[in-house]
C-alpha positions as CSV (number, residue, x, y, z in Angstrom):
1,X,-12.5,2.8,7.1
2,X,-11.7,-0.4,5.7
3,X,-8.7,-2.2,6.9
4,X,-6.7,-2.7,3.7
5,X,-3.2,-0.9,2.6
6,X,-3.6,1.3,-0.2
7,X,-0.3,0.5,-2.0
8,X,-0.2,-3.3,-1.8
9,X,-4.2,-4.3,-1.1
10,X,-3.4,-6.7,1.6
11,X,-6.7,-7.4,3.7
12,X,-7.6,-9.1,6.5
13,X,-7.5,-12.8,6.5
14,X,-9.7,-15.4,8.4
15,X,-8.3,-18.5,10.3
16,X,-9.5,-20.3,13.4
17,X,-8.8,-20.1,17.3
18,X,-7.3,-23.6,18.2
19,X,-7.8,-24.0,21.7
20,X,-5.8,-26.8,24.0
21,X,-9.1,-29.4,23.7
22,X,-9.0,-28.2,19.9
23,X,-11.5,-26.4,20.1
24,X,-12.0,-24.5,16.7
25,X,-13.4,-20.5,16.3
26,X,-13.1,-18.1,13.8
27,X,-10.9,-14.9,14.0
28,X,-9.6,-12.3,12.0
29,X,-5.6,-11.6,11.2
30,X,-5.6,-8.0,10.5
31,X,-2.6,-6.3,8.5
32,X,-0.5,-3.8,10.4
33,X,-1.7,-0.8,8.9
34,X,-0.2,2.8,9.5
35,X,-1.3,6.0,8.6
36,X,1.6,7.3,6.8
37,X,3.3,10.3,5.0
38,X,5.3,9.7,1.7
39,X,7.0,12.3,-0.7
40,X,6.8,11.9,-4.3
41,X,9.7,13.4,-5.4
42,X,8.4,13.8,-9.0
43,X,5.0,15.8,-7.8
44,X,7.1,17.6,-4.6
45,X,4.5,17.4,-2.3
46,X,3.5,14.5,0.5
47,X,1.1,12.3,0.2
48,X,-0.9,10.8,3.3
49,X,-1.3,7.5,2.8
50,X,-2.4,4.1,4.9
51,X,-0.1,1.7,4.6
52,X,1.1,-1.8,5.9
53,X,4.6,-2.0,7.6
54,X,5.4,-4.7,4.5
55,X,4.2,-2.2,2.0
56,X,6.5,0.5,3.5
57,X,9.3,-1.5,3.9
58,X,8.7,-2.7,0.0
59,X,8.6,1.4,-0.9
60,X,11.7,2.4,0.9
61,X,13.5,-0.8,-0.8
62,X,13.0,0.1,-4.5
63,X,14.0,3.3,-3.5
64,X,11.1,5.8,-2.8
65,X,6.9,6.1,-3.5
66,X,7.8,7.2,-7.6
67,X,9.7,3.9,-8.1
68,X,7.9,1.9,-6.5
69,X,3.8,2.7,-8.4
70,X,5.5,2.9,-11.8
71,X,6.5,-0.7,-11.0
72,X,3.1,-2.0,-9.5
73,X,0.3,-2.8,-11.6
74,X,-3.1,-1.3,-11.0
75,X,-5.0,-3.9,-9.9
76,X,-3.8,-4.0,-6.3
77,X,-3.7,-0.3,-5.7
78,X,-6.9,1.9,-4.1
79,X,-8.5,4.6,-6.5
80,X,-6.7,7.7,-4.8
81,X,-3.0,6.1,-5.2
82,X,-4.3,5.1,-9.1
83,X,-4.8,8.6,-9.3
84,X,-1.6,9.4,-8.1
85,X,0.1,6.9,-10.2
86,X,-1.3,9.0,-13.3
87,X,0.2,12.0,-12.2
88,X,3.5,10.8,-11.3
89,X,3.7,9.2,-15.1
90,X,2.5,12.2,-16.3
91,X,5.0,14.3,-14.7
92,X,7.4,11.4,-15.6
93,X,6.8,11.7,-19.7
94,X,6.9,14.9,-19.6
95,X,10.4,15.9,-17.7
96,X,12.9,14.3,-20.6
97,X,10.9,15.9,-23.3
């Protein structure tokens, strides 16, 4: 399982260990990723989802999961929420019709 959020694609990042004689290794920073479930109001049904604690704080902000993938653009989210994002503007388009 790769150790990247799903709605906002933040990743792991590498920096160094600095050590008191400055003394230089390589670690990871990993995101704070939790295994999470979301309600699309516009499918009704939950959606389980790994997230990072930014990402969910971002989704509860603009005011729910709907919101926030019609405003994010594609190129940050994983295949499954892409797939999702199709639906929900589906569903969308069709409801003031």
């Amino acid at each position: 399982m790769s150790r990247v959020c799903e709605l906002t694609g933040k990743g792991r990042q590498v920096g160094n260990n600095v050590s008191h004689a400055n003394n230089k290794t390589k670690r990871t920073f990993l995101p704070n990723l939790q295994n999470v479930t979301l309600i699309s109001d516009a499918l009704g049904q939950s959606v389980k989802l790994r997230v990072s604690t930014h990402g969910l704080r971002s989704v509860e902000h603009v005011g729910g999961l709907d919101n926030w993938l019609l405003k994010t653009s594609d190129d940050k989210l994983s295949a499954k929420v892409r797939k999702l994002k199709k639906e929900i503007a589906k569903k969308a388009s069709e409801q003031p019709a």
